[in-house]
N, C-alpha and C positions, 0 to 999 in steps of 0.2 A: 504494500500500500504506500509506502514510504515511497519508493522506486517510482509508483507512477505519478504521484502528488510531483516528485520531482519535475519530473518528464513535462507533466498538464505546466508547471512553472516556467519550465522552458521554453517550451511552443506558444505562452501565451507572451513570453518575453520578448521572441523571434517577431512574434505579429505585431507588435508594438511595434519594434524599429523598422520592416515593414509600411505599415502607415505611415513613420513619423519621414523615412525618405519621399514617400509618394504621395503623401498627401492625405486629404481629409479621408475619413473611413465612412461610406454610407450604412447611416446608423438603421436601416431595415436589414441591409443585409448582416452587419455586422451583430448587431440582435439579435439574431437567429440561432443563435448557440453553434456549439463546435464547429461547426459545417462553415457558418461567417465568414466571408472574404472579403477584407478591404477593399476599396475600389477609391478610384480619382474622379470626383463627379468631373462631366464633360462642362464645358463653358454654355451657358447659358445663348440659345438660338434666338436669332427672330426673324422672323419673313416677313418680307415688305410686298404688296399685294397692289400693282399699279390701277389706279380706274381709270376703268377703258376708256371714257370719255375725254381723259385727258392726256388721251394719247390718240382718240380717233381722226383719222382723216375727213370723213365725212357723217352728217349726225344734223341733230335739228337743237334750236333750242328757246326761249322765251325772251322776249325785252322785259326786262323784272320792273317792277314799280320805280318812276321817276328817270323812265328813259334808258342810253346807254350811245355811247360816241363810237360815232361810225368814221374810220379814215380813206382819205386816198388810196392809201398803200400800205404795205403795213410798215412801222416806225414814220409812218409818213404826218400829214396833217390832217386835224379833225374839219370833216366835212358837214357836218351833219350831229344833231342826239334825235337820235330815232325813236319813235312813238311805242311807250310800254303796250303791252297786249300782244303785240306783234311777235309770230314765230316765225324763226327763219332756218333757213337752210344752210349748214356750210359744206362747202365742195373739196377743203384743201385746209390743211394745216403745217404753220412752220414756227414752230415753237408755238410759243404764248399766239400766235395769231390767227385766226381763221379768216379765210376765204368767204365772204359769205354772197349768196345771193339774193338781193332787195326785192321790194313786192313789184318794184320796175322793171326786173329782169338784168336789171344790172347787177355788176358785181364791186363789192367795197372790202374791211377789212374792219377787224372787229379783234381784241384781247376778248382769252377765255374768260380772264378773271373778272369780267364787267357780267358775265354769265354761267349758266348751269348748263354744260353742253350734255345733250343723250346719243349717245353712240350709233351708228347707223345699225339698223336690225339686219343681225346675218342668219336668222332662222327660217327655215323652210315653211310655206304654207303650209297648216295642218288643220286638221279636223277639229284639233283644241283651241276652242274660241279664246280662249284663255289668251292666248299665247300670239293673239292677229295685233298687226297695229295696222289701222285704215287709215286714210286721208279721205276727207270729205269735203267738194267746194262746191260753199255757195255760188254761184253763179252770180257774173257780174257784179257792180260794187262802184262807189265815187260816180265818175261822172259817167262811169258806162253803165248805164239805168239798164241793159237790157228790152225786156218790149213794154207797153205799154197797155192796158188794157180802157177801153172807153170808156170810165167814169176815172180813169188816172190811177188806176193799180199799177205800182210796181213792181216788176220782174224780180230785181236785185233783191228787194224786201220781204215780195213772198218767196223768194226761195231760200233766203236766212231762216225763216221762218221755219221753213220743214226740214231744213240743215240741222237743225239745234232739235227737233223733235227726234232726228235719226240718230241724233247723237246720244242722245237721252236715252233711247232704246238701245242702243250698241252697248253703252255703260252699265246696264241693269240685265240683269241674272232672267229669264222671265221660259215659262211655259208655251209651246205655241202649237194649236190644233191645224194642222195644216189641210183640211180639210174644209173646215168654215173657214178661217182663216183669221180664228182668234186668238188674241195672244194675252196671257195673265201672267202675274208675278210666281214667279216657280223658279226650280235648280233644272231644269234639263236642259237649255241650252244657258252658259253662262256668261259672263259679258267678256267683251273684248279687252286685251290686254292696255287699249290706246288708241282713243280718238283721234285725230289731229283735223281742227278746222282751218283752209286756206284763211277764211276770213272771219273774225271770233268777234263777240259783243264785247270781250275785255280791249281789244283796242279801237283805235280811235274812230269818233262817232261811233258810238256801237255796233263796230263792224262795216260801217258804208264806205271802206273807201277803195281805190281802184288797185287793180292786182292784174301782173302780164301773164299770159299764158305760160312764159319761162318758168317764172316762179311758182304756178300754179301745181303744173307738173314736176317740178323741180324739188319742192317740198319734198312731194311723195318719193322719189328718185332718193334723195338723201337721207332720208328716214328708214328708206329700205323697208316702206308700207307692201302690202299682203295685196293691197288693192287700192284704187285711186276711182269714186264716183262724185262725179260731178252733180248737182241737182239744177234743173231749167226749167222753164215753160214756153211753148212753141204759141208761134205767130202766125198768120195768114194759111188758114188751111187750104185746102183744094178743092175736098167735099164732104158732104153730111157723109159721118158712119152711124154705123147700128148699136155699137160699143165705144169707151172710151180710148181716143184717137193719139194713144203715148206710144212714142217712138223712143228708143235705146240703142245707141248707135254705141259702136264698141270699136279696138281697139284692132286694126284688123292684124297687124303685124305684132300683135303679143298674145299666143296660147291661149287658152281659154277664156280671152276677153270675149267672144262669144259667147258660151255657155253663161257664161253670167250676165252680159246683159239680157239673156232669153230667161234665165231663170226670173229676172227682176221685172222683164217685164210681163210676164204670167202671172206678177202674183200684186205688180201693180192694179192690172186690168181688173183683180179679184178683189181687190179695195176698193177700186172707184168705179166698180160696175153697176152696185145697189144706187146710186145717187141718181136724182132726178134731173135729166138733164139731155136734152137738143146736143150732142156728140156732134164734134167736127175730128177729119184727119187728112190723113193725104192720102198718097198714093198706095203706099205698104205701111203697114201695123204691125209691129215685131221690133224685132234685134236688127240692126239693120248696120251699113260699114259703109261710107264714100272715100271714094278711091280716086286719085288725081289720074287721069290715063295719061298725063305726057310721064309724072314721077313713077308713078306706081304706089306712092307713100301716100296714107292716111289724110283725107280732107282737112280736117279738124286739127289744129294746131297743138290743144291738148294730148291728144290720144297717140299724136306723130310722136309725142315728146316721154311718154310713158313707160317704164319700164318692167311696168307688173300688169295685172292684168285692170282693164281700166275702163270704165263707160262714161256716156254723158245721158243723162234720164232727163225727156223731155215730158212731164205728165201730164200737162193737158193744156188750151189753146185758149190764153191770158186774153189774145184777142177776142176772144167771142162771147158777147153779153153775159149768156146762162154760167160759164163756163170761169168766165173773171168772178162774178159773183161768188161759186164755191169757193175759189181760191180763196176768197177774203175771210172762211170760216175756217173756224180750228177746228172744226171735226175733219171739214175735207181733208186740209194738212197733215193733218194725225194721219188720214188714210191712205195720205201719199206717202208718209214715213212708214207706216206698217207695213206695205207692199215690197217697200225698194229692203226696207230692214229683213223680211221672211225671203225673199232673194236671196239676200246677202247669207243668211245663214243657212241655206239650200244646198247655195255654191261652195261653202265649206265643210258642211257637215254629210254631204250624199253625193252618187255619183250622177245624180238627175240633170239632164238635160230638156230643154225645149224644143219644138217641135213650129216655133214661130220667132227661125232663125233664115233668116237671108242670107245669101253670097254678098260679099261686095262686091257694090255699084260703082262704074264709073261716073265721075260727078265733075262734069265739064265747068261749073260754073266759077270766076275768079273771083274768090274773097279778099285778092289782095292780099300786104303783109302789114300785118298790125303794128305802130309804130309806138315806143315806148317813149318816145323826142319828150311831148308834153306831161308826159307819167312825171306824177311827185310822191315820193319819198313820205310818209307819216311823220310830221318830225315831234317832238315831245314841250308841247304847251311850255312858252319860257327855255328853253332850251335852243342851241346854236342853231341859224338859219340853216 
């Protein structure tokens, strides 16, 4: 007993100077009786974890309350404090600077740090509404009224109007019977991960003011949205129809920009078909695509510009008495947003297609190039010219 009392004395001797060369002794292990092995804790890690956004190239992001200065160039001179509310797009990043593009299609330069950049979306469309960000543009804005309806409805007005209800519906979680075509507050389809409105009531004039095509589509491009729909009301019909006369012209040079405007516009027609009302249209009712015959590219300067799948939803004809009159009611509206909204969730959640899909049409006619010369800039109340 003597002998190994000794022996335990000695090893526990050894393991002392042991630690005392190599350092601290981790006291779980070494507490563990006999068995205990000193150890050297390792130095203390930490991982730094960069946000993407501020390292992205391309992203969108908010003019935050009280404006934000927009330069020439970048280190350059301030041109401009650009009007809060406004989201914009940026295309390029070099350092601290972005690239951004203005609601005039031009392009300036802007520090992160004046903003909250969100990184451009590199996920695949999928069936988890969860996980979509849309882009949604009101039509028209500022001094491009759009059309005009005979008692002085506005285009640009009502179609904010059913912009902000679609948007409403896209954000909320809701039930939808796709058979009546009614839709209640429920979990089975869930809201979208990300609105984005071209043109919002947070900036200025609440929302009225003028936006170029570049940036319309541009937005969406840089956002890396799922989808890009436009909302309009159509002018000058051709002839009385039997049903409601909305046209959904799509994206003829992006994949399944057809199927979704067929889906949207079946389930439009199915919301505005109960209403009382003298129907005007034209020529084809459906999904429809104009086509330049000398380019070959997309009529529509939107759609040319688009890089997901993209429409422009015409719902009904602003010009004709009966027809202006709905417009100016929130229920009609609701059922322009219910229609284009059970679309939209059709198109991503099924493989269903429509059956009131057209080829693209050659469409001779010159619209000219829309010129952004007199387009101004939002600038922020008190803020640099």
């Amino acid at each position: 007993m003597r002998r190994q009392g000794w022996r335990m004395v000695a090893t526990l001797g050894a393991l002392s100077l042991v630690a005392a060369a190599c350092g601290s002794v981790d006291p779980t292990i070494a507490g563990a009786g006999p068995r205990g092995v000193p150890t050297t804790l390792p130095p203390p890690t930490t991982t730094t974890t960069l946000d993407p956004s501020l390292t992205a190239t391309e992203g969108y992001f908010e003019i935050p309350v009280g404006g934000a200065d927009l330069y020439n160039v970048a280190n350059g001179t301030v041109v401009q404090t650009i009007a809060q509310g406004l989201t914009l797009g940026f295309i390029s990043r070099s350092g601290e600077w972005l690239e951004v593009l203005t609601p005039c299609g031009t392009t300036a330069f802007m520090t992160d740090s004046q903003v909250t950049p969100v990184a451009k979306t590199t996920a695949r469309a999928t069936s988890d509404l969860s996980r979509l960000v849309l882009v949604v543009d009101p039509g028209h804005g500022g001094r491009d009224w759009g059309g005009v309806g005979p008692t002085g409805t506005s285009e640009k007005s009502v179609n904010m109007e059913i912009s902000l209800r679609l948007k409403e519906l896209l954000e909320t979680p809701h039930n939808i019977d796709f058979v009546t075509g009614e839709i209640t507050p429920g979990s089975e389809y869930s809201r979208v991960k990300s609105v984005l409105l071209t043109r919002s009531p947070d900036g200025p004039d609440g929302g009225d003011y003028e936006l170029g095509l570049a940036y319309r589509a541009g937005l969406a491009n840089t956002a890396g949205a799922h989808a890009l729909i436009a909302i309009h009301n159509n002018t000058v019909p051709t002839q009385a129809a039997s049903r409601p006369g909305s046209e959904v012209f799509y994206a003829a040079s992006v994949p399944d920009s057809d199927r979704l405007a067929g889906l949207i516009y079946d389930e439009l027609v199915k919301s505005l078909a109960p209403f009382d009302a003298q129907w005007s249209g034209g020529q084809l009712l459906g999904a429809r695509a104009r086509i330049d015959p000398k380019s070959g590219d997309d009529y529509y300067g939107l759609l040319r510009r688009a890089e997901m799948p993209a429409v422009i939803v015409e719902g009904a004809y602003l010009s004709e008495p009966e027809e202006e009159a709905l417009l100016k009611t929130g229920d009609f509206q609701q059922a322009y947003a219910d229609g284009v909204y059970r679309g939209i969730v059709r198109f991503f959640t099924t493989p269903d297609t429509s059956t009131s899909i057209f080829q693209p049409e050659p469409f001779p006619d010159d619209s000219g190039t829309v010129s952004s010369r007199s387009c101004k800039v939002p600038t922020q109340s008190g803020g640099a010219p």
